[in-house]
DOKESE-763937 format. One record per residue (C-alpha): residue number from 1; residue in one letter; z, y, x. Coordinates in Angstrom, 3 decimals, padded with zeros to 6 digits. Each point is the difference from the previous one (the first is absolute). Example, Ala and Ser with C-alpha at 12.3 -4.5 7.8 and 13.67 -1.06 7.14 Angstrom:
REM DOKESE-763937
<r 1; 'A'; <007.800; -004.500; 012.300>>
<r 2; 'S'; <-000.660; 003.440; 001.370>>
REM end
This chain:
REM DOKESE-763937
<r 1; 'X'; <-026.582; -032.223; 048.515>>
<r 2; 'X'; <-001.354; -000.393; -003.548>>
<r 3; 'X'; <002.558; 001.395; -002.529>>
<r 4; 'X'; <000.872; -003.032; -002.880>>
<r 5; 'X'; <-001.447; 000.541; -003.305>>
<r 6; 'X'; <002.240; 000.862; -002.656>>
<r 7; 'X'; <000.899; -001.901; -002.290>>
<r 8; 'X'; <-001.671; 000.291; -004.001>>
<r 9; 'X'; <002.030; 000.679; -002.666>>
<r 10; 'X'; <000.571; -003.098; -002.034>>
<r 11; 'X'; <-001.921; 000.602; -003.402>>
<r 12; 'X'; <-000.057; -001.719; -003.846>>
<r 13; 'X'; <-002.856; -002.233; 001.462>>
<r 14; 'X'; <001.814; -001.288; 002.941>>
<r 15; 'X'; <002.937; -000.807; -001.978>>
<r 16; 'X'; <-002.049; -002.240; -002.642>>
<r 17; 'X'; <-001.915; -001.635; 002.642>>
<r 18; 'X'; <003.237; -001.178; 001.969>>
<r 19; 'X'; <001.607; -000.813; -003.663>>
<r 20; 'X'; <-003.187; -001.990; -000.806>>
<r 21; 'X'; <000.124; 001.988; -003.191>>
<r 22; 'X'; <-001.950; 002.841; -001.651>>
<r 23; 'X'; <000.035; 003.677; 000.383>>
<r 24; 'X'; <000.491; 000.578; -003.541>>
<r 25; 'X'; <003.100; -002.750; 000.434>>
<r 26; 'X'; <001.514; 002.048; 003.007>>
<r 27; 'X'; <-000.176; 003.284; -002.111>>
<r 28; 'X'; <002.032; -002.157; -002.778>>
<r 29; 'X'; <002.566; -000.561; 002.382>>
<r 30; 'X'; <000.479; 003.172; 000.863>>
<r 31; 'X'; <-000.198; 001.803; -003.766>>
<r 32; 'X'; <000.978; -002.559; -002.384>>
<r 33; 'X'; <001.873; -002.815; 001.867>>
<r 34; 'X'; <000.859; -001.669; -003.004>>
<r 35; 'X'; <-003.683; -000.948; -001.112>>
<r 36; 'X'; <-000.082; -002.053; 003.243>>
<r 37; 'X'; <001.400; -003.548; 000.554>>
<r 38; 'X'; <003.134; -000.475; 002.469>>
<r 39; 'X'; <-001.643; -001.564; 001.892>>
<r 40; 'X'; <-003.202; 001.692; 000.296>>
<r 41; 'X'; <002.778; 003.775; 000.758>>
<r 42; 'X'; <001.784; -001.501; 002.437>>
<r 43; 'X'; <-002.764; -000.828; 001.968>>
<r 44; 'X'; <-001.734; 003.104; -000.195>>
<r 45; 'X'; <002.895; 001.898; 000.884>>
<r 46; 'X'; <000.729; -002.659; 002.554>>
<r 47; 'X'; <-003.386; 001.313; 001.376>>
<r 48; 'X'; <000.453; 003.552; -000.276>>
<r 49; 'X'; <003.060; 000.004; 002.154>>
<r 50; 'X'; <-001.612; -001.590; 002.580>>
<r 51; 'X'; <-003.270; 002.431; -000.191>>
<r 52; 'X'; <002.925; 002.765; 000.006>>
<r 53; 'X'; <-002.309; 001.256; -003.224>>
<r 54; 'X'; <000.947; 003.023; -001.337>>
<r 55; 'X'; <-002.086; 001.100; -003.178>>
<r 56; 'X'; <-001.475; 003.541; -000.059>>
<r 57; 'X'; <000.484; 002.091; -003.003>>
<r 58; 'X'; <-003.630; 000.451; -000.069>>
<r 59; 'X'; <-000.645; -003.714; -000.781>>
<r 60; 'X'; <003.051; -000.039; -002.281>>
<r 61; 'X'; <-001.363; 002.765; -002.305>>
<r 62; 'X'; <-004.028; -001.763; 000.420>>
<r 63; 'X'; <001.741; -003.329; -001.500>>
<r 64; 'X'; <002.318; 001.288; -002.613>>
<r 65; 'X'; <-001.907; 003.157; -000.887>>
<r 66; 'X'; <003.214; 001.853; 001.127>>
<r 67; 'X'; <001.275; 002.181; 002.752>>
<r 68; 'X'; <003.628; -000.019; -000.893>>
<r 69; 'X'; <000.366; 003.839; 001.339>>
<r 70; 'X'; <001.912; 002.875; -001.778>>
<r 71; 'X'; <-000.525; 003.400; 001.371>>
<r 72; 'X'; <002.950; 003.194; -000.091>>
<r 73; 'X'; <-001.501; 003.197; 000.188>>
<r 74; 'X'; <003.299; 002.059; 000.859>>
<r 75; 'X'; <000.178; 003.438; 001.310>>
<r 76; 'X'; <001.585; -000.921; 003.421>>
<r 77; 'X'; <002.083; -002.231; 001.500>>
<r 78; 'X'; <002.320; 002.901; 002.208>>
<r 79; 'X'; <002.026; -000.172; -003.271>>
<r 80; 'X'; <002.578; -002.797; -000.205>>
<r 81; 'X'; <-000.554; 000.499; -003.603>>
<r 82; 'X'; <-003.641; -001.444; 000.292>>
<r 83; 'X'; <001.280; -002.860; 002.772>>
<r 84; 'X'; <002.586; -001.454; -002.157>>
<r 85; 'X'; <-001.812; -000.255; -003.045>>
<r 86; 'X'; <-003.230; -001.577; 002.034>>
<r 87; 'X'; <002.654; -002.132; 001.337>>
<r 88; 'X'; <001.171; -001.659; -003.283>>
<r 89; 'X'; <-003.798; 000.292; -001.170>>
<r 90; 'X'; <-001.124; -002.092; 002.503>>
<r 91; 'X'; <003.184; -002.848; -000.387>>
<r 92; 'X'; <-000.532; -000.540; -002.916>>
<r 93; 'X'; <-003.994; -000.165; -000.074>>
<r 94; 'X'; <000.332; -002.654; 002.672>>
<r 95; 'X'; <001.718; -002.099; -002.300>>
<r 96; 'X'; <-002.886; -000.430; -001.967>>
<r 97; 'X'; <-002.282; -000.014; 003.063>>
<r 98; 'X'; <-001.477; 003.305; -000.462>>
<r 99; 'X'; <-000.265; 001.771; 003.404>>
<r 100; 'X'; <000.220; 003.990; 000.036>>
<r 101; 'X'; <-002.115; 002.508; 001.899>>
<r 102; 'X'; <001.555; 003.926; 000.071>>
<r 103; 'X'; <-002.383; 002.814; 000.382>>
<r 104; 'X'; <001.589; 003.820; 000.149>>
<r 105; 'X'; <-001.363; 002.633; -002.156>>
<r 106; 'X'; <002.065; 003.323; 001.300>>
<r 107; 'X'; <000.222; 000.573; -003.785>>
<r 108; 'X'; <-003.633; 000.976; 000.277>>
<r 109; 'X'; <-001.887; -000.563; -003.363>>
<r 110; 'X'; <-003.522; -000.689; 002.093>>
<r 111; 'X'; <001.776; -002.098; 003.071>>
<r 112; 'X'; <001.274; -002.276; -003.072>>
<r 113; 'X'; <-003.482; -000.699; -001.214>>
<r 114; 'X'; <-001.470; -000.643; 003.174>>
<r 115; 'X'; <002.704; -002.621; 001.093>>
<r 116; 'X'; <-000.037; -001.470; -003.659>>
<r 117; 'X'; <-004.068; -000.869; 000.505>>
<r 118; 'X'; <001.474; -001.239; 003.540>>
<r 119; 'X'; <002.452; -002.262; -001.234>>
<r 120; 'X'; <-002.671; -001.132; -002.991>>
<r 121; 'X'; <-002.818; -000.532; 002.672>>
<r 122; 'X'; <002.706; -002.887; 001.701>>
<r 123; 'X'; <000.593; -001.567; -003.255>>
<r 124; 'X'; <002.902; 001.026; -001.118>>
<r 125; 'X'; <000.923; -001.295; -003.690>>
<r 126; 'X'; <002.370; 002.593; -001.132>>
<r 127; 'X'; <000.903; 004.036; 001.561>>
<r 128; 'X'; <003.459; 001.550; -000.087>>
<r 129; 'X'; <000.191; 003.397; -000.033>>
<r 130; 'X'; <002.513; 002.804; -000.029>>
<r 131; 'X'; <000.325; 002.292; -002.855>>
<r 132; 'X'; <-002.541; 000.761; -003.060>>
<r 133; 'X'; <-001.558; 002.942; 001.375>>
<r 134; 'X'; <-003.412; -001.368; 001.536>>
<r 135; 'X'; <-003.652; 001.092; 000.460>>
<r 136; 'X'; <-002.489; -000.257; -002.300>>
<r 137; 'X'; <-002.035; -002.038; 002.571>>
<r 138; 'X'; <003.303; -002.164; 000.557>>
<r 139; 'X'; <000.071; -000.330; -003.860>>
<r 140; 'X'; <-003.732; -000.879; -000.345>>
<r 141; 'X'; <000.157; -002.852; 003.145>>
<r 142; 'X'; <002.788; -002.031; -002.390>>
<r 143; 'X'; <-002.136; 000.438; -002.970>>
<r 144; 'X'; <-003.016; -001.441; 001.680>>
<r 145; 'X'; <001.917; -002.518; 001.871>>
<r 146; 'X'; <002.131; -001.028; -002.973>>
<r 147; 'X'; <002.679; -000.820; 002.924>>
<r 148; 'X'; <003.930; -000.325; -001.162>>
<r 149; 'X'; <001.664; 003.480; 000.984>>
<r 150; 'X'; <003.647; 000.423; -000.292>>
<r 151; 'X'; <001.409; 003.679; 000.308>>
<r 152; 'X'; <003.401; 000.211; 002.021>>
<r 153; 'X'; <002.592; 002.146; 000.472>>
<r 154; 'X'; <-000.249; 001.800; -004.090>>
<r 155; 'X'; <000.491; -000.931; -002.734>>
<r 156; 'X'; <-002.223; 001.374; -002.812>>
<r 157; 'X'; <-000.843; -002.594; -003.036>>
<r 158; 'X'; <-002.768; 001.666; -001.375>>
<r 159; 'X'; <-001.755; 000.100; 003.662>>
<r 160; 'X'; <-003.674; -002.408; -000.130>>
<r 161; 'X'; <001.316; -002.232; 002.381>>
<r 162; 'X'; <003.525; -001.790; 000.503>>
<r 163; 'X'; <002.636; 002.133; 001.769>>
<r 164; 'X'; <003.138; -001.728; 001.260>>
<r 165; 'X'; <002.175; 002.752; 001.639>>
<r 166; 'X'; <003.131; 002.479; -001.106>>
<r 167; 'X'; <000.144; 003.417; -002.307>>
<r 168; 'X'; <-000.410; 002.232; 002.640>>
<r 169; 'X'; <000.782; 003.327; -002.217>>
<r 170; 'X'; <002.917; -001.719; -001.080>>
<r 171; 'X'; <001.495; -000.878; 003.542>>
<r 172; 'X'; <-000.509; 003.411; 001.757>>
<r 173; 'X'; <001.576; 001.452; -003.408>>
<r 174; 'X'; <002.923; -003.057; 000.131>>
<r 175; 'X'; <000.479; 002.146; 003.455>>
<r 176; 'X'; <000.079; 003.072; -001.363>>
<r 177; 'X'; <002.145; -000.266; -002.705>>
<r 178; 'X'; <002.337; -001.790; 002.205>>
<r 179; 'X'; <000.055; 003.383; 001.743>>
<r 180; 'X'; <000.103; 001.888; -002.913>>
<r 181; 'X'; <003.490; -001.638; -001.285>>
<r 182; 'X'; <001.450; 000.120; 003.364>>
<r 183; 'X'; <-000.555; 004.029; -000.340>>
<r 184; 'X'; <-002.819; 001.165; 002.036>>
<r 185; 'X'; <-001.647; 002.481; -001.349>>
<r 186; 'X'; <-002.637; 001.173; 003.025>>
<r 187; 'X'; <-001.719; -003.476; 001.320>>
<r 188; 'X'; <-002.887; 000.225; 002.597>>
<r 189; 'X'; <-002.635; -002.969; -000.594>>
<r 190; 'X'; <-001.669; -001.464; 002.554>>
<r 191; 'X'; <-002.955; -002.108; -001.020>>
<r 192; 'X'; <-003.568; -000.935; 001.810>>
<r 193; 'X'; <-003.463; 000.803; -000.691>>
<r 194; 'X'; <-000.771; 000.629; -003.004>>
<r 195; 'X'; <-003.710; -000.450; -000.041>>
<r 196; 'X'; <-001.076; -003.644; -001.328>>
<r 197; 'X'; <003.215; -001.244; 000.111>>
<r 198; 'X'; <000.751; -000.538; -004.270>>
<r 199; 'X'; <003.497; -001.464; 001.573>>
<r 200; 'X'; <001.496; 003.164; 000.999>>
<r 201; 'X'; <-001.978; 001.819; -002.846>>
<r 202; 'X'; <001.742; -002.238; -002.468>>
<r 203; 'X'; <003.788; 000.641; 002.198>>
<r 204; 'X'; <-000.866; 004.101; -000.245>>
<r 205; 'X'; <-000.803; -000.501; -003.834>>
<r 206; 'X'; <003.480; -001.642; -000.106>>
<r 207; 'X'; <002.079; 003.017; 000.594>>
<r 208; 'X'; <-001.561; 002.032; -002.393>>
<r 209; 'X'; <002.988; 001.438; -002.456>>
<r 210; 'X'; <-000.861; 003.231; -001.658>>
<r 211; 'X'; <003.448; 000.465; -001.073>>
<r 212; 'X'; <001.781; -000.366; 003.075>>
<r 213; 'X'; <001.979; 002.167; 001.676>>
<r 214; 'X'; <-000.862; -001.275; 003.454>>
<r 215; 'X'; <-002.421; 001.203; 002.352>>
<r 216; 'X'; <-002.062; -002.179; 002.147>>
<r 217; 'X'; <-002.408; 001.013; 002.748>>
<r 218; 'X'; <-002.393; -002.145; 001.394>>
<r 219; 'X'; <-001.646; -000.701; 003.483>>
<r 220; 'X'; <-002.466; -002.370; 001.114>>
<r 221; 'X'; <-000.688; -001.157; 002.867>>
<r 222; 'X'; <-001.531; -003.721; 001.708>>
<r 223; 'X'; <002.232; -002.990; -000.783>>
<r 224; 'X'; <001.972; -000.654; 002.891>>
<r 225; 'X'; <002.853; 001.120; 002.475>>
<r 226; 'X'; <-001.537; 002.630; 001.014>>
<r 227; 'X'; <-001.283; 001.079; -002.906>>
<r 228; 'X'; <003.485; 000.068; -001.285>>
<r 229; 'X'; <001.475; 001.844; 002.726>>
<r 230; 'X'; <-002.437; 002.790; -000.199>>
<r 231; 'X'; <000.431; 000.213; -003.421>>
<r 232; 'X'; <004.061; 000.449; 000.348>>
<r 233; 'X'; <-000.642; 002.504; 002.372>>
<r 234; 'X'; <-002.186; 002.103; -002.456>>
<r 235; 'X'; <002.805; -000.539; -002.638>>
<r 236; 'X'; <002.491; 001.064; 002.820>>
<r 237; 'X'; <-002.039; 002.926; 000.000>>
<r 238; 'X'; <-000.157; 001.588; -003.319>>
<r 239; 'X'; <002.501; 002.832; -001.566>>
<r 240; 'X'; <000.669; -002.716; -002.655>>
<r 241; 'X'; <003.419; -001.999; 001.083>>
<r 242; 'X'; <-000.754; -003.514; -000.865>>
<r 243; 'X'; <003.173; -002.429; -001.349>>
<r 244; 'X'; <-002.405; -003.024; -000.036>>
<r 245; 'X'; <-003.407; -001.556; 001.245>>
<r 246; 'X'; <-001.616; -002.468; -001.878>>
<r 247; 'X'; <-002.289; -001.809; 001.669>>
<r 248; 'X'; <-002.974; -002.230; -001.142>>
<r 249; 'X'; <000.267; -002.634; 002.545>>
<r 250; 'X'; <002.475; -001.574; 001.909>>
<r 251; 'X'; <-002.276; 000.671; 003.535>>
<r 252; 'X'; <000.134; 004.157; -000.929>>
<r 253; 'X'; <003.361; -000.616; -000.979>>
<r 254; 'X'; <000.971; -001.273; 003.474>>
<r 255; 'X'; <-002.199; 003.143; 001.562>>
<r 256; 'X'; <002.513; 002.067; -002.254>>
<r 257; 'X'; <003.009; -001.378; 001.352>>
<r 258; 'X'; <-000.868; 000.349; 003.656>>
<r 259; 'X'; <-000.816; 003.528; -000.253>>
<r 260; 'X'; <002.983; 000.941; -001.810>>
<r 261; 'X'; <002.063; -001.843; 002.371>>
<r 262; 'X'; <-002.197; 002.328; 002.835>>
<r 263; 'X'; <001.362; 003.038; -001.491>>
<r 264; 'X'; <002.883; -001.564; -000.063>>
<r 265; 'X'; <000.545; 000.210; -004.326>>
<r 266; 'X'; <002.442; -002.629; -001.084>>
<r 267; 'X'; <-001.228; -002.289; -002.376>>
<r 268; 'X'; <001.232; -000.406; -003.039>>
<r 269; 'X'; <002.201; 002.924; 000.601>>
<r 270; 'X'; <-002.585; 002.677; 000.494>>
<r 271; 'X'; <-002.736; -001.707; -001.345>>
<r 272; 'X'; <-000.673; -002.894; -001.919>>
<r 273; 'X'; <-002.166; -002.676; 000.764>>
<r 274; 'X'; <-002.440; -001.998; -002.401>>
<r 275; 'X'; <-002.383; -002.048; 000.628>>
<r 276; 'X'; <-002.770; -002.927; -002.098>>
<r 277; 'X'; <-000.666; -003.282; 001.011>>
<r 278; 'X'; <003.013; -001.833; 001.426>>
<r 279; 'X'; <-001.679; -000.368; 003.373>>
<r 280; 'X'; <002.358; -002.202; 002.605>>
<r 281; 'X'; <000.713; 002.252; 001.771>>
<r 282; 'X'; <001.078; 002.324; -002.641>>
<r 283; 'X'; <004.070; -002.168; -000.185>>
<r 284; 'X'; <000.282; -000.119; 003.806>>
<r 285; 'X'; <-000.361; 004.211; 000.906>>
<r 286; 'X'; <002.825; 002.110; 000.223>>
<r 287; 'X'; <000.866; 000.523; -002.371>>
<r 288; 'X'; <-002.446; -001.962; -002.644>>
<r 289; 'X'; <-001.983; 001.106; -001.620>>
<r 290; 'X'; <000.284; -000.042; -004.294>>
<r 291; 'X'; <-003.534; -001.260; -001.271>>
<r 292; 'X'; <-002.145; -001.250; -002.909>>
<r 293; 'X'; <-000.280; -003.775; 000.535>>
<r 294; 'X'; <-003.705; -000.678; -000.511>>
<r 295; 'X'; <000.130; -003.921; -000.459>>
<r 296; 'X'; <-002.933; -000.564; 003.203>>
<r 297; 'X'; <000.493; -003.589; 000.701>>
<r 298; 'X'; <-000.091; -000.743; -003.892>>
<r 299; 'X'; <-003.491; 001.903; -000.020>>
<r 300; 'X'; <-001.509; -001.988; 002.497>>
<r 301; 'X'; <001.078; -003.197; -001.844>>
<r 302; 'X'; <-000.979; 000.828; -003.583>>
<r 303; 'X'; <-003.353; 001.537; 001.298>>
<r 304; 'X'; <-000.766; -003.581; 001.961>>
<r 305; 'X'; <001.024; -001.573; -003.507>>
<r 306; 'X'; <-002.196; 001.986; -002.227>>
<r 307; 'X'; <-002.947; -000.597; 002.312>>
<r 308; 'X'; <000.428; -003.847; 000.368>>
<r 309; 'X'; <000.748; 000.311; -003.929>>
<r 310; 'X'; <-004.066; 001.949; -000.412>>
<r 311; 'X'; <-001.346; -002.341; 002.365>>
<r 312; 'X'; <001.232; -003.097; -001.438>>
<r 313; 'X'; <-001.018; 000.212; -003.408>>
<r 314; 'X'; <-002.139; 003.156; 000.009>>
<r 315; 'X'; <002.176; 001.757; -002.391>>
<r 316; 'X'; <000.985; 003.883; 000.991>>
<r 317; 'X'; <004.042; -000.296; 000.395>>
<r 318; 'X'; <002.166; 002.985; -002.017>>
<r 319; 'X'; <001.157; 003.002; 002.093>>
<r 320; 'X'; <003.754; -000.580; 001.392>>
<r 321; 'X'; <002.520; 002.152; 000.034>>
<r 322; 'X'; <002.674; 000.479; 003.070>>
<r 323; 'X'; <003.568; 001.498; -001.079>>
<r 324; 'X'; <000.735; 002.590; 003.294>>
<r 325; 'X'; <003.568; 000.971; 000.290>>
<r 326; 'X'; <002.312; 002.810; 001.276>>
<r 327; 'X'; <002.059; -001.216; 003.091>>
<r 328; 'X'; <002.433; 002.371; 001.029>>
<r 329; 'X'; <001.589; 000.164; 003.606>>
<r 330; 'X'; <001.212; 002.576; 002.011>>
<r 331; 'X'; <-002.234; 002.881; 000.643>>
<r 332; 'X'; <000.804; 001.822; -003.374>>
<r 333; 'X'; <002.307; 001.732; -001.899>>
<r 334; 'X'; <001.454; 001.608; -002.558>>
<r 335; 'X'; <000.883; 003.414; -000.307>>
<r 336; 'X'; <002.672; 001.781; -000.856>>
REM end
């Protein structure tokens, strides 16, 4: 028994011939309805219901000389950090009908470039990236493309391209000093990688005091549960006796907490707790978790607004500032 043919894909053509109109007339319709008479639309769409015609972004970006594409270049998406910033990216693109492709970079200078020239070989019209620490190669692909770049999660004005992000030296030292007043005088910090990450370079610059009477030691380790459980067990393990850990993300943070909790250390009345980000999660453990509010969702919309802003009338958009903020629950203390 022969198998039936299957059916072609309705295309521009087949639409204008069943209209009894022109290609150029269908492509009207579908870009700039208003150029078009009543009459002439509601036929033509009248027609591309019934052909079930869907447009392709291919023919889209041959007839308008656009693609309509943003591209994140973010170093994963394991980090609810990342997935609720690409979250509110991507809502409020679409509201301007710019669709988003996300490439990961594992914070790796030379991945970065080579998904960049990715993204730019699909047409995308505009690249966000994390950070302002970038390759050379990365740096010399935007130069030569001349493509709109917005830098997220920093804030540095003097930076080449637009940042919209937070002080990170001034949150993890908002944490600290919160610390500080509540009496702690030996705080374990728990931070990530350090290599080609500027984010946590610029939180480790932030506790820099060479007055204080503090001490802070410091171990890194990968950004993630894990990661912050074995790094509360090497704290566990030194002759220093800890009051406090201050962690650089909420994710170690949580790591923290369940290994404490393992060797069965109360917190906040053995330790104290302190995490950055304001995760979720971070209000619903027990008990929750005191953070640094890092304003993600805000990010994601005033990053979508400065690149509709560049792409609209060409014009670089200024650097924005987000405000983060101390929230303070119930896994600290303060001494006696």
């Amino acid at each position: 028994m022969e198998s039936r043919p299957k059916k072609k894909r309705a295309n521009l053509r087949d639409v204008a011939k069943a209209a009894g109109v022109s290609v150029a007339t269908v492509s009207r319709v579908l870009n700039s309805p208003k150029a078009v008479s009543e009459e002439t639309r509601l036929r033509v769409q009248e027609v591309i219901g019934m052909l079930h015609f869907v447009p392709s972004a291919a023919a889209r970006a041959i007839n308008s000389g656009r693609t309509r594409v943003v591209g994140a270049l973010v170093p994963t998406l394991d980090n609810a950090i990342f997935s609720r910033f690409l979250a509110a990216l991507e809502k409020h693109l679409a509201k301007h009908g710019l669709s988003l492709v996300v490439a990961t970079t594992s914070d790796d200078p030379e991945i970065e470039t080579e998904k960049a020239k990715g993204l730019v070989d699909i047409g995308a019209e505009a690249l966000i990236v994390s950070g302002i620490a970038h390759s050379p190669d990365f740096d010399r692909l935007i130069e030569q493309t001349r493509l709109p770049v917005i830098a997220t999660s920093y804030f540095e004005k003097s930076y080449h391209l637009p940042t919209v992000g937070y002080d990170n030296a001034g949150a993890s030292r908002l944490a600290l000093n919160f610390l500080l007043a509540a009496g702690h005088k030996n705080i374990a910090v728990v931070h990530g990688p350090v290599k080609s990450n500027d984010r946590t370079q610029a939180r480790l610059s932030g506790l820099k005091n060479p007055v204080s009477s503090h001490t802070l030691q410091m171990f890194e380790t990968d950004i993630s549960v894990e990661g912050g459980c074995a790094a509360t067990l090497r704290i566990l393990e030194r002759d220093t006796v800890f009051t406090a850990i201050l962690c650089f993300s909420d994710v170690l943070a949580m790591g923290a907490l369940f290994e404490l909790q393992r060797h069965q250390i109360r917190v906040p009345d053995e330790m104290s707790l302190v995490g950055i980000d304001d995760l979720p999660f971070s209000s619903c453990t027990f008990p929750e978790i005191t953070t640094i509010h890092l304003p993600v969702a805000r990010m994601g919309e005033a990053t979508a607004q400065a690149v509709v802003h560049w792409l609209d009338t060409q014009v670089a958009p200024k650097s924005v500032l987000l405000e983060a903020e101390l929230i303070v629950r119930n896994s600290t203390r303060e001494l006696n």
